[in-house]
C-alpha positions in Angstrom: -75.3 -42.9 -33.6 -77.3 -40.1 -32.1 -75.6 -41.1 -28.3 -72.3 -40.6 -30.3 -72.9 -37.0 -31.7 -73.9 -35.7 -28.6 -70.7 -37.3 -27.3 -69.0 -35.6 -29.1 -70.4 -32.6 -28.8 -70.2 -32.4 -24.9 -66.4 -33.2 -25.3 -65.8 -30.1 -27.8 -67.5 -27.9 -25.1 -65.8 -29.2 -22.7 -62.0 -28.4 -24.0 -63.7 -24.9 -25.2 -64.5 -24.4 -22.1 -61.2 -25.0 -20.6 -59.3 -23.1 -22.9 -61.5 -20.1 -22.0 -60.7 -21.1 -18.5 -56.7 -20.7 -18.5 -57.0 -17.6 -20.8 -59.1 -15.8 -18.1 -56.6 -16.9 -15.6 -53.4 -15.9 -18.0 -55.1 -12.8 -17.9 -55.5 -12.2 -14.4 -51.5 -13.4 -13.5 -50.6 -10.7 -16.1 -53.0 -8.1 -14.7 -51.8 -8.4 -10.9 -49.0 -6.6 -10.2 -45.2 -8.3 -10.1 -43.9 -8.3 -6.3 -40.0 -7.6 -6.4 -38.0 -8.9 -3.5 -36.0 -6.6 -1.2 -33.8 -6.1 1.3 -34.2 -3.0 3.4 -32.8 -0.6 6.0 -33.8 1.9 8.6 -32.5 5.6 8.4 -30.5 6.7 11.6 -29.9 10.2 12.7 -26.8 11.5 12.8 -24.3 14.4 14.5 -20.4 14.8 14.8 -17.5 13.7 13.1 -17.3 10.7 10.5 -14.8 7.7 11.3 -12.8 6.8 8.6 -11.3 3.1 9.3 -8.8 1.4 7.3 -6.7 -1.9 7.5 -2.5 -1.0 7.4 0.9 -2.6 7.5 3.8 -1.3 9.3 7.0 -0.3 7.3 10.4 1.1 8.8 10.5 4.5 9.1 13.7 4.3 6.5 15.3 1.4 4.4 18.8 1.6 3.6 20.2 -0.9 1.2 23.3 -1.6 1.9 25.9 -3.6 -0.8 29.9 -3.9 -1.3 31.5 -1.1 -3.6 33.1 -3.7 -5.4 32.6 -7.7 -6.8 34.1 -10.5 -4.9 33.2 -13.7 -3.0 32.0 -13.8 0.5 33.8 -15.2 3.1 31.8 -13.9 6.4 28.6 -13.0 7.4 28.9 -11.5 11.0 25.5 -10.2 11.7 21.7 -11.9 11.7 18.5 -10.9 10.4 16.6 -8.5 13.2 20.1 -8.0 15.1 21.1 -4.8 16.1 24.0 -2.7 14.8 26.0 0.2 15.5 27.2 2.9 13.1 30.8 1.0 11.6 30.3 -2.5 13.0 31.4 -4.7 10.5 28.9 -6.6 9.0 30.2 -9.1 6.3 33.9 -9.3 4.7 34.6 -10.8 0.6 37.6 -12.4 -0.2 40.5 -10.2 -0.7 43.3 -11.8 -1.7 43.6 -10.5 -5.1 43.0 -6.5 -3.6 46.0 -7.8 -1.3 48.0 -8.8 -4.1 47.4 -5.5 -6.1 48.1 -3.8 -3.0 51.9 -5.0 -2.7 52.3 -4.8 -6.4 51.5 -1.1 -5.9 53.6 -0.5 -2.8 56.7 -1.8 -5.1 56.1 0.6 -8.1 55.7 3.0 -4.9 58.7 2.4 -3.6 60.9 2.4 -6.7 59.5 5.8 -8.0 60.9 7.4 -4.3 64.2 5.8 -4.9 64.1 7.5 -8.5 63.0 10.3 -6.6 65.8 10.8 -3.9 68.2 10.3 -6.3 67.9 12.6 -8.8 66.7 15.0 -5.9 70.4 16.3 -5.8 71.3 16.5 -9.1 67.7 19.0 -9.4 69.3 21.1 -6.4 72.7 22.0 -8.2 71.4 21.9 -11.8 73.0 18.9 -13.4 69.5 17.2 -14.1 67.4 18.5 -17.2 64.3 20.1 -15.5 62.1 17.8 -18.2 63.4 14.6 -16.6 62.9 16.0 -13.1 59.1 16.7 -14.3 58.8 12.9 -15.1 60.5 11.9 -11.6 57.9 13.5 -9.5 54.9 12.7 -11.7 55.8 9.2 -11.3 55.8 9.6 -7.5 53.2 11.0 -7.5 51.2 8.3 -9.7 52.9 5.4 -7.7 51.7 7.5 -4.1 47.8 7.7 -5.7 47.6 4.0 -7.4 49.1 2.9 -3.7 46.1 4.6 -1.9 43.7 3.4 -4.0 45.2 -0.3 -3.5 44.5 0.1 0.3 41.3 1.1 -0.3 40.6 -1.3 -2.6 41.4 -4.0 0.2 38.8 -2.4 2.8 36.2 -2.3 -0.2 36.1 -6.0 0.5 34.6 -5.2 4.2 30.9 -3.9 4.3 29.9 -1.5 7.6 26.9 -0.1 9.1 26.6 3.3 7.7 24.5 3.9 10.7 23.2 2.1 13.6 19.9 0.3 12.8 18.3 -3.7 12.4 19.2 -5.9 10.0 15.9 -6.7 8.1 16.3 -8.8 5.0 20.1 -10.4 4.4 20.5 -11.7 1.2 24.2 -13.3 0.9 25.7 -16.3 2.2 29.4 -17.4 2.1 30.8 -18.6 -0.6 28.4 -16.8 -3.3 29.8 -14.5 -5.4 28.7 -10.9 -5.3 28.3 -7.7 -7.7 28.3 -4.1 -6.1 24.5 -3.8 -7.6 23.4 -6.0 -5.3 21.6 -5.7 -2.1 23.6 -7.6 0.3 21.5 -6.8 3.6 18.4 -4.0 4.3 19.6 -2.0 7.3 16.1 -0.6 9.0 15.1 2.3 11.1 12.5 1.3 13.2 12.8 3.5 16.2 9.7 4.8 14.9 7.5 3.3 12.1 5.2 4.0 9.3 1.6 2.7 9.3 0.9 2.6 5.2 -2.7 2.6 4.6 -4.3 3.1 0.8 -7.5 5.6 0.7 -9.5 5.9 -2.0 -9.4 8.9 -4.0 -13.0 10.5 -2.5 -11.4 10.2 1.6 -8.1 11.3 0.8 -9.2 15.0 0.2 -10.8 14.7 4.2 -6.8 14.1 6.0 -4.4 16.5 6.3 -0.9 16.2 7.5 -0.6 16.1 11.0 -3.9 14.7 12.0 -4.3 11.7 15.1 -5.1 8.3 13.9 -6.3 5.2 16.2 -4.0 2.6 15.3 -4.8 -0.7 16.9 -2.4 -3.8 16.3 -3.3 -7.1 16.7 -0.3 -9.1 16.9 1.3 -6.6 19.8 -2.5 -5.8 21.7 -1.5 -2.3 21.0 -3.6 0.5 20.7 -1.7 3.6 19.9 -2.0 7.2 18.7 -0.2 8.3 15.7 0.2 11.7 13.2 -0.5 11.3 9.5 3.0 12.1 8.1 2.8 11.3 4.6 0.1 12.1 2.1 0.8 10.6 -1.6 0.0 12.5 -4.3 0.1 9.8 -7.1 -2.9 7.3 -6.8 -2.3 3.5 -7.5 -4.0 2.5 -11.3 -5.7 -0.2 -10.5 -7.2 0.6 -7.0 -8.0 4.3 -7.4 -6.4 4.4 -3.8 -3.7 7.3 -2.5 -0.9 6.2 0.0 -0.8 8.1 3.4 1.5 7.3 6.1 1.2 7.3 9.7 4.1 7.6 12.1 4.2 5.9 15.3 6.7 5.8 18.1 8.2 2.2 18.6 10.1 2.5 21.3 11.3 -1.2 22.4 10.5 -2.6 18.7 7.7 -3.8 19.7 6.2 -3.1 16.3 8.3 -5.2 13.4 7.5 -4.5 9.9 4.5 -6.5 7.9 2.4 -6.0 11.0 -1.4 -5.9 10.0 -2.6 -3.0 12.2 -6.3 -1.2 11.6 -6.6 2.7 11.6 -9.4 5.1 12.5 -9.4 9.0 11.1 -11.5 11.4 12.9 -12.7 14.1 10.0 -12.6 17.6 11.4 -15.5 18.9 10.2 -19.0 18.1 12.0 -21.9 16.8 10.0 -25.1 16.6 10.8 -28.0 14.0 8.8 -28.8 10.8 8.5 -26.3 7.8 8.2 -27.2 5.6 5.5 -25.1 2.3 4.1 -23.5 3.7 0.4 -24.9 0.7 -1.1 -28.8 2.1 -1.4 -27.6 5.1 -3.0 -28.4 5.4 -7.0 -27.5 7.8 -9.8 -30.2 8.9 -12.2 -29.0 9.9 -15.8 -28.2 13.1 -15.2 -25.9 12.1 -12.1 -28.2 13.0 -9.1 -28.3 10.2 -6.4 -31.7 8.9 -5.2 -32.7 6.2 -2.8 -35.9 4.3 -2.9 -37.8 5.1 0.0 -40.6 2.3 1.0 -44.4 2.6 1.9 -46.7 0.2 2.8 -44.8 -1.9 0.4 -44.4 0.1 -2.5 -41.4 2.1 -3.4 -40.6 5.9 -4.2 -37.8 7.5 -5.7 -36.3 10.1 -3.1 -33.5 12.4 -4.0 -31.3 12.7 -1.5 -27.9 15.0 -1.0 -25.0 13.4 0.1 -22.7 15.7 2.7 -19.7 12.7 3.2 -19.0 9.6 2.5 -16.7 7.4 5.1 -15.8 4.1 3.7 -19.4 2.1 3.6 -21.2 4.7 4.8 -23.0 8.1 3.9 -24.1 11.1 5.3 -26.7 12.6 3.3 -29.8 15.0 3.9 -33.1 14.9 2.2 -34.3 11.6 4.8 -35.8 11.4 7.9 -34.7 9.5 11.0 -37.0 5.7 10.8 -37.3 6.4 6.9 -37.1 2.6 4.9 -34.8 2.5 2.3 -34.0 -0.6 -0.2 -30.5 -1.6 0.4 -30.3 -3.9 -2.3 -32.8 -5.7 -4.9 -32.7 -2.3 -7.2 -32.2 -3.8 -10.4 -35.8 -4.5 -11.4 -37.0 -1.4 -9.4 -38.9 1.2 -10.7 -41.2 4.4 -9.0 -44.6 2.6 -7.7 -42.9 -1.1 -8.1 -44.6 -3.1 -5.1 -42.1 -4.9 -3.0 -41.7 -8.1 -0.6 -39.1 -7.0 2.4 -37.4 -10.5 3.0 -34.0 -8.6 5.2 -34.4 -5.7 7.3 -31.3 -4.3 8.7 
């Protein structure tokens, strides 16, 4: 019985013991500091101008839609999709058999309101015919002449011509299909020069100016060409935040068809001088003023830092030092003195 107790006993101080055991070690896990993970970058020096590079499609300089002026079924197509035209070439043709019709229907009224009109002709000249009946002759001529004209025309409204010379981009008839004058029957494009369209987001666009050289480069042609900013939009797309600008670019050969994908580079003006830093390790305190957290012997500082431009991923700023050791990302859990664990450099 006695063997038992002391059993016992040696069992109780035992788990005591062990409790005591994981509360000392609870205890020191809560007391050692909490090791964040990072991924880091060194601060480069920096003097000039900032590149601004953005990807582009090519558009025709000008669009001209180009439809018939009045409904009717086609009966032609002469042209092709990326054929060339000359101003008046004749590019598709509707039925016209009704215009035709209404065209010798007017020639007759025509015709009968000159009879009416030679005859009575004399009797105006010596005075036997009323001057109110003479009134109705010639205004009836004259109706007949204008409903005529417009007849003829009506039979050429049934042709559609190349206002200008320029390529056939989209064509959107065939024969047989009925058309209305709303509709686009072929796009006629000018693309003896063309229009680089590039969206830049509303902090660049203040940086270009009209008439500034761009680096366009173009995959599909090997091209690299120089082009003038032409266009700058002054309305910003909703959803992106982004202004259109436009680039022109000679194209001489048509080399360069529209829906190209073509990347641009923009030279700012203005020389800057700093330290490039990715935009991703810049932060914003509460009161708006950007930091970065600079990093020591792994432990992190807040730095406040000033930026001079942005271009695209990248910032300009002053308040770093060339071979500074910033966190590029990992700043959610972050705080001023947090120890760190650096598992990227870039």
């Amino acid at each position: 019985m006695k063997m038992y107790k002391v059993n016992v006993l040696l069992f109780l101080s035992m788990v005591l013991a062990g409790c005591n055991g994981h509360e000392e070690e609870s205890a020191l896990l809560e007391a050692a500091p909490r090791v964040i993970n990072v991924e880091t970058t060194v601060v480069k020096s920096f003097s000039g101008q900032t590149e601004l590079s953005y990807s582009g499609l090519v558009e025709a300089r000008e669009t001209t839609p180009l439809s018939f002026k009045t409904p009717g079924n086609v009966t032609q197509i002469l042209v092709d999709e990326g054929e060339f035209v000359k101003k008046g070439k004749l590019l598709a043709t509707l039925d016209d058999t009704n215009s035709r019709s209404n065209y010798e229907i007017a020639l007759q009224s025509k015709q009968q309101a000159q009879d009416a009109y030679d005859r009575m002709k004399p009797m105006k000249e010596n005075g036997t015919l009323p001057e109110i009946q003479w009134v109705e002759v010639e205004t009836g001529l004259n109706q007949a002449i204008i409903v005529a004209d417009m007849a003829e025309r009506g039979i050429d409204d049934n042709k559609l011509y190349a206002p200008k010379s320029g390529v056939i981009g989209n064509k959107n008839i065939l024969p047989g299909v009925n058309v209305m004058p709303s509709a686009t029957a072929f796009d006629l494009l000018d693309i003896n020069s063309v229009y680089v369209n590039i969206p830049v987001p509303e902090r660049e666009v203040g940086q270009l100016k009209r008439g500034q050289s761009a680096e366009v480069k173009i995959a599909a042609t090997s091209q690299s060409l120089v082009g003038k900013i032409d266009r700058i939009g002054v309305e910003a797309n909703v959803i992106s935040h982004t202004y259109p600008v436009k680039i022109l670019l000679g194209n001489e050969g048509w080399n360069i068809k529209p829906g190209m994908v073509c990347n641009v580079v923009l030279k700012t003006d203005k020389e800057y001088d700093g330290v490039m830093l990715s935009s991703k390790a810049l932060q914003r305190d509460v009161n708006g003023d950007q930091y970065v957290y600079l990093v020591e012997d792994d432990v992190v500082k807040t730095k406040p830092v000033r930026v001079t431009t942005l271009a695209k991923n990248d910032a300009v700023i002053q308040g770093l030092e060339e071979g500074d050791v910033v966190v590029l990302s990992g700043h959610e859990k972050l705080r001023n003195g947090a120890k760190v664990n650096v598992v990227k450099k870039k």
